[in-house]
Backbone bond lengths (Angstrom), bond angles and torsions (degrees), N, CA, C in turn:
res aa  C-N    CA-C-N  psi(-1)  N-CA   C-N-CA  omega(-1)  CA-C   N-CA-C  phi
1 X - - - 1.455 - - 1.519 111.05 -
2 X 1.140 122.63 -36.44 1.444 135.22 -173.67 1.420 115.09 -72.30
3 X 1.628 98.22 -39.60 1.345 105.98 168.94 1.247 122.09 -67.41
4 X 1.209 121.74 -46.86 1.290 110.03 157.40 1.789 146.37 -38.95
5 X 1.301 84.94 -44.67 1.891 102.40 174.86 1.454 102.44 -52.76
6 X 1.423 108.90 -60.16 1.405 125.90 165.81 1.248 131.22 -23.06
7 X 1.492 113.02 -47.66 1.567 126.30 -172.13 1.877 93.95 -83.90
8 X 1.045 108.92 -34.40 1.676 119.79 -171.44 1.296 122.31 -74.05
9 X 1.527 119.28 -42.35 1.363 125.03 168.13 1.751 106.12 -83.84
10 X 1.230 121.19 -4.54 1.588 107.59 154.66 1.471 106.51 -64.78
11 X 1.314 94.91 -69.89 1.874 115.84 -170.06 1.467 106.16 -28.41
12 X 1.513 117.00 -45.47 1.502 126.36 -171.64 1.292 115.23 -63.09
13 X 1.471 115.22 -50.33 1.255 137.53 -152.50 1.883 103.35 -84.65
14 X 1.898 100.68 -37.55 1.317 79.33 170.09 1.459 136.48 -87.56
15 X 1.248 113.05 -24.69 1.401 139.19 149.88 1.712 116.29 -22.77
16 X 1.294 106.13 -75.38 1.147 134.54 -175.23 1.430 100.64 -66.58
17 X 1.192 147.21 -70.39 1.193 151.74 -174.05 1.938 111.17 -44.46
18 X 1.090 114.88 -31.49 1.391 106.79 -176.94 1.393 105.57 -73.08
19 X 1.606 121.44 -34.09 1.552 124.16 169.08 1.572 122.50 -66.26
20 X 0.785 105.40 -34.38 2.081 103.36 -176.22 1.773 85.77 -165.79
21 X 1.179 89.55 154.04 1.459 123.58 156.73 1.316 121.64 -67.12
22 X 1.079 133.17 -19.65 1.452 133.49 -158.68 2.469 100.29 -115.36
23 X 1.553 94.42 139.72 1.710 82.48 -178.23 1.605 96.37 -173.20
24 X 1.412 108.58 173.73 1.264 125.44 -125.43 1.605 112.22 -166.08
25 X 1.555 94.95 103.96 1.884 96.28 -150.28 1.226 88.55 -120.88
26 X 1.560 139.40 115.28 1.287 140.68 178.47 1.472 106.43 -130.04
27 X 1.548 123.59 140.14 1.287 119.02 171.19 1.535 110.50 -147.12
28 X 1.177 123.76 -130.88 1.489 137.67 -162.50 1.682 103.85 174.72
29 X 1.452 106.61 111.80 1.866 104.21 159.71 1.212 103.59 -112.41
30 X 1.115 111.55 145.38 1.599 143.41 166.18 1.367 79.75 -76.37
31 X 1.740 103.12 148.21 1.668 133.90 144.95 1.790 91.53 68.08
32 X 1.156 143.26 26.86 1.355 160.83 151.71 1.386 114.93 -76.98
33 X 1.730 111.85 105.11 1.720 113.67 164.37 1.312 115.31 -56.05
34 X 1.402 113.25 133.03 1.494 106.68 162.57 1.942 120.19 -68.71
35 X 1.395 88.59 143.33 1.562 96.44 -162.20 1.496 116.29 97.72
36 X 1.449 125.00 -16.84 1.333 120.42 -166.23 1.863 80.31 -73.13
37 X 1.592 93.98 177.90 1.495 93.12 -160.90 2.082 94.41 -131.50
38 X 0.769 123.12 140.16 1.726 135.59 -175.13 1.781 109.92 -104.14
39 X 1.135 112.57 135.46 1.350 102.74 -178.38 1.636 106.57 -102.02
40 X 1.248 121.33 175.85 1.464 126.04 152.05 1.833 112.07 -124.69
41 X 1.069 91.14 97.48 1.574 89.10 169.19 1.527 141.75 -79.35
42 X 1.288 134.35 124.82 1.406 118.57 172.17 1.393 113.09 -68.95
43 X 1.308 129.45 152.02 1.457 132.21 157.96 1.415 127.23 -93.07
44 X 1.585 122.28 83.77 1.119 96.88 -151.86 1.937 99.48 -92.92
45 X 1.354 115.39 -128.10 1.385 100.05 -171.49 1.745 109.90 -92.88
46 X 1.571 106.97 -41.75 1.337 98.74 153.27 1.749 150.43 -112.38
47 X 1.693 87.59 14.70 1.479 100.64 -153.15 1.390 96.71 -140.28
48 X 1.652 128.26 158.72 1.261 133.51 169.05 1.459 110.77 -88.79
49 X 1.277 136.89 128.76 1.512 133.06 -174.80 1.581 94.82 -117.13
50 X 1.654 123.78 121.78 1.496 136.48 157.27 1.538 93.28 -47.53
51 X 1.570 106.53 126.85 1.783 107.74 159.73 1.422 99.07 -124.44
52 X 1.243 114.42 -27.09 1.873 85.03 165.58 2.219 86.47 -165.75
53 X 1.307 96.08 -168.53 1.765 107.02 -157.42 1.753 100.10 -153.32
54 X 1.304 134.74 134.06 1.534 129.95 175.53 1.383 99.62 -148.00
55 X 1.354 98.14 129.54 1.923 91.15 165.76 1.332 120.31 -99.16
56 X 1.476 105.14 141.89 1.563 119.15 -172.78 1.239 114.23 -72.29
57 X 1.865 112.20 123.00 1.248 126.70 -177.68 1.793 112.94 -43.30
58 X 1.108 109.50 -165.16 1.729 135.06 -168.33 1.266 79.00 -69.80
59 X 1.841 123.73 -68.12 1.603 120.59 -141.95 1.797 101.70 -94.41
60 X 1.284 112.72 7.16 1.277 109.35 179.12 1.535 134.37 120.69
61 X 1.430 88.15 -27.19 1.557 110.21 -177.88 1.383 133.01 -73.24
62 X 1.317 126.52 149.70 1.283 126.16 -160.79 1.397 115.88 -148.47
63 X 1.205 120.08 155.13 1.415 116.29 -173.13 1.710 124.98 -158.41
64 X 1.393 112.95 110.32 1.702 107.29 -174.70 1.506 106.23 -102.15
65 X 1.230 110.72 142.30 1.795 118.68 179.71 1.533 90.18 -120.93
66 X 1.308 116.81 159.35 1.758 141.80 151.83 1.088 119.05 146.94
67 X 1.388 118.52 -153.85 1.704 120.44 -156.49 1.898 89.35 -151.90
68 X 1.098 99.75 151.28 1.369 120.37 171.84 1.390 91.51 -138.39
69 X 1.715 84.42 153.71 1.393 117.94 -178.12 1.347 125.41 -87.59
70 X 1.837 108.24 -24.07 1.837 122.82 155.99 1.380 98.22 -153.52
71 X 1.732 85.67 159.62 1.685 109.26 162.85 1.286 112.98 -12.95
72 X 1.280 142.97 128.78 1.687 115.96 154.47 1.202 98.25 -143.27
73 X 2.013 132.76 -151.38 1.015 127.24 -166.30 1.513 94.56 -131.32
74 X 1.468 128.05 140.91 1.622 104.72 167.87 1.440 102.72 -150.11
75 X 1.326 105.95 -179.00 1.502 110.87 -172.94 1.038 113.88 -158.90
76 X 1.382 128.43 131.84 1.482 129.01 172.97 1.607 113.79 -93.23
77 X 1.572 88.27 146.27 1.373 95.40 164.72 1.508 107.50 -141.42
């Protein structure tokens, strides 16, 4: 499942990123505690960088807002 999110918030981010800076990553997990917490990672060339963290509501749902400054690659976990 993770892997998936993963493959998706690349896809988004690179897509999306050549048009505006600004974006907007919302989903829903199944079998997710509320309060557990989701990361967004940058990929940089050798290292994973935290760019932001949200914990998933009661029904599952989740949601990242912001702006980057370039294209990059990221991944949630």
């Amino acid at each position: 499942m993770l892997k998936n999110v993963t493959v998706y918030l690349a896809f988004l981010l690179l897509f999306t990123g050549c048009h505006t800076n600004k974006f907007k990553i919302s989903g829903k997990l199944t079998g997710a505690k509320p309060g557990e917490l989701i990361f967004l990672d940058e990929l940089k060339s050798n290292l994973l960088k935290t760019a932001d963290s949200v914990k998933v509501s009661e029904n599952g749902a989740f949601s990242f807002k912001g702006e980057v400054k370039a294209p990059s690659f990221y991944q949630g976990i």
